[in-house]
N, C-alpha and C positions, 0 to 999 in steps of 0.2 A: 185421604189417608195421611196421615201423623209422618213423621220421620220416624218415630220412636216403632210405630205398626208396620213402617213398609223393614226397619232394619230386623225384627223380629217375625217376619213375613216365612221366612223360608229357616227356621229355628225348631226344634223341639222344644218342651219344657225344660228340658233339661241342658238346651245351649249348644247341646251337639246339631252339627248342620244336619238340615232336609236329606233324604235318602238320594233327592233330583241332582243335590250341590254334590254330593261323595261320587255318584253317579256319574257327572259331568268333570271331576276332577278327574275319576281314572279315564274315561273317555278320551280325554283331550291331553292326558299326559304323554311328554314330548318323546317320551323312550317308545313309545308305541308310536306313534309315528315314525320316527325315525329309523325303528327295527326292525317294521312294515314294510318302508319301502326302500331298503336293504336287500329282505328276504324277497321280495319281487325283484328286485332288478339283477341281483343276485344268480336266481332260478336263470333268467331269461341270459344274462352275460356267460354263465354254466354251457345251455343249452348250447348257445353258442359256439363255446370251445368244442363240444364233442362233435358239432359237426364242422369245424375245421377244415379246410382243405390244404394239403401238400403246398400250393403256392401262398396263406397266409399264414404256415407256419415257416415258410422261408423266407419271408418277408419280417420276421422274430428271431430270427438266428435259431427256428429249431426249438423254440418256447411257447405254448401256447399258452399267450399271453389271458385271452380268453376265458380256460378254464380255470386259471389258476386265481385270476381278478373273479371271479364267480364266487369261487368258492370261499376270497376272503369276505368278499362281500354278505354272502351267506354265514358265513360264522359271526362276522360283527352283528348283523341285523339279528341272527338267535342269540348271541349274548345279548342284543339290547331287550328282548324279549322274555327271557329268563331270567333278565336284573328286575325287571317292571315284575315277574309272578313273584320271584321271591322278594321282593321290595314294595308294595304298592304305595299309592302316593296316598296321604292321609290327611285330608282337608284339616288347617288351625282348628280347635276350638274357640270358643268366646272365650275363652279365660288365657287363652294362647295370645289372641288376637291385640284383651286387652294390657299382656305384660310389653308387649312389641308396640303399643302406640304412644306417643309423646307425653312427657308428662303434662299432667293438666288436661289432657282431654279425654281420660276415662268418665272422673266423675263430675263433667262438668266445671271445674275452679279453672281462671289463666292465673299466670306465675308472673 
């Protein structure tokens, strides 16, 4: 297989990327991971403050420190979540791809 076959491998006719590549960019985009595990650790640092007891809230000057870490936790991890729905990531195009590369290496000439 060609360079030219394997770089137009995962292409449409039309230059826009494979449905696998659009697929794999929201997949792996870093807001969801990171909003992910927010909103888990979030939940569980939460859970925690409500079940507090008397002596680690005296242990805080009387703040549970717990619930309150929970829940910014949880609102950062949903804002990173609902920046990613209303934002999504949108792989270059080939015509994106080729304004952003060096001159001289689109169509083949060195300078």
């Amino acid at each position: 297989m060609s360079d030219h076959d394997r770089d137009h491998q995962h292409r449409h006719p039309t230059g826009e990327p494979a449905p696998e590549s659009a697929t794999a960019a929201r997949l792996f985009d870093v807001r969801r991971i990171i909003g992910g595990l927010f909103v888990v650790y979030g939940v569980i640092v939460t859970l925690a403050g409500f079940t507090a007891s008397d002596a680690d809230l005296a242990k805080a000057q009387g703040i549970n420190i717990n619930l309150w870490t929970g829940l910014g936790m949880l609102a950062l991890g949903l804002f990173f979540l609902v920046w990613l729905k209303l934002r999504p990531a949108v792989p270059p195009t080939a015509a994106e791809l080729d304004e952003g590369a060096p001159a001289g290496t689109s169509d083949g000439s060195a300078h």
